[in-house]
N, C-alpha and C positions, 0 to 999 in steps of 0.2 A: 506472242501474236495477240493484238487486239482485238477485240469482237466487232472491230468495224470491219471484216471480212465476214459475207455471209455464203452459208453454204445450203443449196437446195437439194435435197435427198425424197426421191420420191418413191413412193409405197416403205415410208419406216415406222410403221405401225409399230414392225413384228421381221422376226427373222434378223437376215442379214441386212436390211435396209436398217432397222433399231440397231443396230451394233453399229454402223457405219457414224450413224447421228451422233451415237454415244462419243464414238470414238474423235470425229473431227470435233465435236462442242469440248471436248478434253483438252484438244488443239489449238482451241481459242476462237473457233468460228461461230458465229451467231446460226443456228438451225432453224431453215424453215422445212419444219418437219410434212411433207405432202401424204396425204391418206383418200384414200376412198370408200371403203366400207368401216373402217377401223377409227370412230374419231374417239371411242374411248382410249383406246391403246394409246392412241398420238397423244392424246392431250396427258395420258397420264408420263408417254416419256418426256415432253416436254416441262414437267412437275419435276421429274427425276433430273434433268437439266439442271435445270432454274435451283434446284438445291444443294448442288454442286459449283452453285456462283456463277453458272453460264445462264445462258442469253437463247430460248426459243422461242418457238410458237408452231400451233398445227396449222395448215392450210389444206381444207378441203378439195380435191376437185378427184371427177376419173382421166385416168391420162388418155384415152382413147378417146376422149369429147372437147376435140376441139376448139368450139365456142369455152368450153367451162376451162380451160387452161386459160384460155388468153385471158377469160373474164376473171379471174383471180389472179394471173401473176402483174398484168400490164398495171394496175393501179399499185397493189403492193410493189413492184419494180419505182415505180414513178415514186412513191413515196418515203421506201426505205433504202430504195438503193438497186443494183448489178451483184448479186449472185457472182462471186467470184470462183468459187462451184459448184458446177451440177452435176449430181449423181444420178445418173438414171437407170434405177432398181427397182424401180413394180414389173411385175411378173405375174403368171400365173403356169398352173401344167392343167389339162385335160387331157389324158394319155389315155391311147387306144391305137388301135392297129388300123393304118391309111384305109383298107379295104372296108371297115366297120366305122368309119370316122366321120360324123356329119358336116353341114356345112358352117354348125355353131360350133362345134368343138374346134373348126379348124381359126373359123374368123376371131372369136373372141381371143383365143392365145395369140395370132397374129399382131390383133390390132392393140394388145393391150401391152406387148411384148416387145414388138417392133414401130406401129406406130404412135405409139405412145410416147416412143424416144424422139419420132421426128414431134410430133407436136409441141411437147414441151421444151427439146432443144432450138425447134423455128424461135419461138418467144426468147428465150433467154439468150439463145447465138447474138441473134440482133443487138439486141444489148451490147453484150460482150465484145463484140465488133467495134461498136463505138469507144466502149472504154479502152479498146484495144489491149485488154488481159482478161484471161480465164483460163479455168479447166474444165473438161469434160469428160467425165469417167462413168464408164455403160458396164453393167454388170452383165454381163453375157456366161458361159455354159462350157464347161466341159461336151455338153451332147452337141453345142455347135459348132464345136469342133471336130470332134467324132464320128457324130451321131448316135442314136441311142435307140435299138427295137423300141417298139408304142411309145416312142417320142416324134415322129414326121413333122405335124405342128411346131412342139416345143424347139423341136432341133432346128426347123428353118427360121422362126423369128429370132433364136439366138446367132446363126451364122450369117443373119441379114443383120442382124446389131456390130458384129464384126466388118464386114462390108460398108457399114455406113460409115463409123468410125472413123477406117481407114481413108475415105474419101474425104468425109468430114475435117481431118488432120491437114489435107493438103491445099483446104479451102483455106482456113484460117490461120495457118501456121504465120502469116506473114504480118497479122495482130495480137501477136504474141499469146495466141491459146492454142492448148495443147489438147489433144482427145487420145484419150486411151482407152483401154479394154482390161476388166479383169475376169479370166470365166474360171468358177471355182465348179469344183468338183463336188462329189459329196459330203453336203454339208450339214451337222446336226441341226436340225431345224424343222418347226412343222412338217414344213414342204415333203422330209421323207420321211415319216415317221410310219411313214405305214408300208416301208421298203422292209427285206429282209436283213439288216443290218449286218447281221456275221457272214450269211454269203457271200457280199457284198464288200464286207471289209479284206475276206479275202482275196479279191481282184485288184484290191487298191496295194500296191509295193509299202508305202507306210504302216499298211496296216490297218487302217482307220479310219473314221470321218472327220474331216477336218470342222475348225469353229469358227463361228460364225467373226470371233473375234479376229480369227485371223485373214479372212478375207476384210474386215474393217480396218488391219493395219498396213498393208496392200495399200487400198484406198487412200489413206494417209500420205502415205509416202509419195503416190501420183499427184496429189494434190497441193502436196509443200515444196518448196521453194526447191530443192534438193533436185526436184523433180524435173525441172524445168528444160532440160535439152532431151527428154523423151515425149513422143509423140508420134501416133501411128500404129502403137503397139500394142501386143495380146498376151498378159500376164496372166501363165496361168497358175493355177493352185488347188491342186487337186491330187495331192497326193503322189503325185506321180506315174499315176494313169493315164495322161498323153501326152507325151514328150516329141 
């Protein structure tokens, strides 16, 4: 695959969105890597890129603002091209129990989680639309499937990324883009580092926490050609914690 295919991965500073980038720039896709508090980290994976013989760049914006999506992707669109996928992986948890849970705990994971996917997917669908190809792969959550005690927040923006998706698939399916879902379970990564891991690993039938790299090969596989008569669906990967 040539790197005249690009691919937009947003929040891959860190975590599972860096592995993701890692993973498709491996695959031949040019990364525009999207950050928001993180532009050291981005720019330094895009270094890590680039000396691997692929093809990135960081693109600042927050995905909850908007004006600053559109204000960063519409010209870069114009200029280098349709995004032939979008990853939409920023995230965040502010976990607490609904009864103790403010109304910023609840909005920021909302907006950054759930709207955040419509924002930057409005800009790029359009696109996509015209080109008449794409994908679109939303990292969504074991707990939105579930649910997950002192997760309420976290677990409704993840099972409302599920819901859009699936709708989203039936918009577009007839300009040959596909929208799927992948919700990983626990995953080693900042995010739970401050979980109890052996308790935790024994709820999980594997065993264990899964990596980061293996939800980025998931992603792959939705994203390459291979892929191409799935759409609408919820891949999960989590050990085997909800079947």
């Amino acid at each position: 695959m040539s790197t005249d295919r690009i691919a937009l991965v947003t929040g891959a500073s860190r975590g599972i969105g860096r592995a993701i980038a890692l993973r498709l720039a491996r695959d031949g896709f040019r990364i525009w890597a999207n950050y928001s508090a993180g532009k050291d980290a981005a720019e330094s994976l895009c270094r890590e890129i680039e000396t691997a013989a692929g093809k990135a760049q960081a693109v600042g914006f927050s995905v909850r603002d908007s004006k600053a999506v559109r204000e960063a992707l519409t010209p870069l669109i114009e200029k280098e091209g349709v995004p032939h996928v979008l990853v939409s992986n920023a995230g965040i948890t502010k976990d607490g129990l609904l009864a103790m849970m403010s109304d910023e705990e609840w909005a920021s994971v909302i907006e950054t989680n759930l709207t955040g996917f419509f924002n930057v997917s409005r800009v790029v669908v359009r696109e996509m639309l015209r080109k008449r190809a794409g994908r679109v792969i939303a990292v969504s959550s074991v707990s939105g499937q579930a649910g997950n005690a002192g997760q309420v927040n976290y677990a409704a923006s993840k099972a409302g990324l599920i819901g859009a998706c699936k709708a989203l698939a039936k918009e577009v399916a007839k300009r040959n883009i596909t929208v799927n879902v992948v919700a990983p379970g626990f995953i080693d990564t900042d995010m739970v580092k401050e979980l109890p891991r052996d308790e935790l690993a024994r709820q999980i039938p594997l065993g264990r926490f899964g990596k980061a790299e293996e939800i980025a090969a998931a992603v792959s596989f939705l994203a390459g050609d291979e892929a191409g008569y799935i759409t609408g669906q919820v891949l999960g990967i989590n050990g085997g914690m909800y079947m």
